[in-house]
C-alpha positions as CSV (number, residue, x, y, z in Angstrom):
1,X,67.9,151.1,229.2
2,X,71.3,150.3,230.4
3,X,72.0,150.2,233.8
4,X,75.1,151.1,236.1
5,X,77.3,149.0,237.7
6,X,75.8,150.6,241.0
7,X,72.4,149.7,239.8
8,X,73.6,146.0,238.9
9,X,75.4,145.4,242.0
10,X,72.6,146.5,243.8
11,X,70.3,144.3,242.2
12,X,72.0,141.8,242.7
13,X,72.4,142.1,246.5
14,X,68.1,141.7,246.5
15,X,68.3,139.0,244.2
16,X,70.4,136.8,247.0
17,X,68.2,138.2,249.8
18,X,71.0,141.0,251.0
19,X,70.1,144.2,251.8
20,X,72.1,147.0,249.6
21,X,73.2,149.9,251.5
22,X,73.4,152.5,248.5
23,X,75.1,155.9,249.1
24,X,75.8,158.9,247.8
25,X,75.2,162.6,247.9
26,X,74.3,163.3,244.4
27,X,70.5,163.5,243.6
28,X,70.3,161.8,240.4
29,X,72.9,159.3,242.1
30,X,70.3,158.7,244.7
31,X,67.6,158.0,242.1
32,X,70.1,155.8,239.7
33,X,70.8,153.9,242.7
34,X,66.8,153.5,243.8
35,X,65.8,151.8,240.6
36,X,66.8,148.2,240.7
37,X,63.4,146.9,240.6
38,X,62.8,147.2,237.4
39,X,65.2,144.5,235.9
40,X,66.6,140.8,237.2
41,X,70.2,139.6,236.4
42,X,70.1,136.2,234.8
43,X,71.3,133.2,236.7
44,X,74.3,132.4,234.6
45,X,75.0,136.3,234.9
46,X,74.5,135.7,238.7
47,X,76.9,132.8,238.9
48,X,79.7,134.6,237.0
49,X,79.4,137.4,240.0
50,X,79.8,135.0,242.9
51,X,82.6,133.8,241.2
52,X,84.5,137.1,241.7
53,X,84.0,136.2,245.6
54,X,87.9,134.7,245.7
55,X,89.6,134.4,248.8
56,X,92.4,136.8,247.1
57,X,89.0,139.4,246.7
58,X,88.0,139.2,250.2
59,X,91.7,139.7,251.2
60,X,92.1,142.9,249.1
61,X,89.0,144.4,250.0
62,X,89.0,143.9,254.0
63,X,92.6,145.5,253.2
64,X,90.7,148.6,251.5
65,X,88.3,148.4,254.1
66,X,90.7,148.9,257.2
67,X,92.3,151.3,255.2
68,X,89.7,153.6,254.8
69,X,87.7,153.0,258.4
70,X,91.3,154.3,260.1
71,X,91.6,157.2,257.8
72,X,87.8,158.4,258.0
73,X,87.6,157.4,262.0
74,X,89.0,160.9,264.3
75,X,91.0,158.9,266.4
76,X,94.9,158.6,266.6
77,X,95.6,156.6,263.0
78,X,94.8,153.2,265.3
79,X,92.5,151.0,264.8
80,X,91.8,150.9,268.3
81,X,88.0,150.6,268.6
82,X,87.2,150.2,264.9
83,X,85.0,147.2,263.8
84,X,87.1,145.6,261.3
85,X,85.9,141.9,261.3
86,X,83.3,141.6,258.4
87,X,80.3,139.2,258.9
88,X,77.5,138.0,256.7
89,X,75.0,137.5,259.2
C-alpha cells in the first residue's frame, strides 16, 4: 500500500526520535495519519529528506509560519505576544 506524504513525514519524525503532531479534522484523515507504524523509510530515503533541511527552507518556512500565527492569533495583526522563535529542543 502506498502511503501519503502525511503518512511519510510522519514516519519519519519517529524514525529520528521527534514527536509528530498530526492534525486534522477529517475522520479518515485522522486514521491515514495514525498509521505510520506499519512501514520504515530507508536510510538513503532518510538522508535525501534531511537534505531538504536548507537554510533557504527554514527561512521560508518560519516566514509561513509568522504569517499564519498573526493571521490565526485575535489580536491587532501584531505579533505582539506570539511565540515565533522555533526550537528543536
Amino acid at each position: 500500500m502506498a502511503q501519503s506524504s502525511a503518512q511519510i513525514l510522519g514516519r519519519f519524525c519517529v524514525q529520528q526520535d521527534i514527536v509528530p503532531i498530526l492534525k486534522s479534522v477529517k475522520l479518515e484523515r485522522m486514521v491515514e495519519n495514525s498509521q505510520i507504524e506499519n512501514f520504515e523509510i530507508e536510510e538513503a530515503d532518510m538522508d535525501e529528506l534531511r537534505a531538504l533541511t536548507t537554510e533557504e527552507n527554514k527561512a521560508k518556512f518560519l516566514a509561513l509560519y509568522r504569517k499564519c500565527v498573526n493571521r490565526d492569533t485575535p489580536k491587532d495583526g501584531t505579533m505582539d505576544g506570539v511565540k515565533d522563535k522555533i526550537t528543536v529542543d
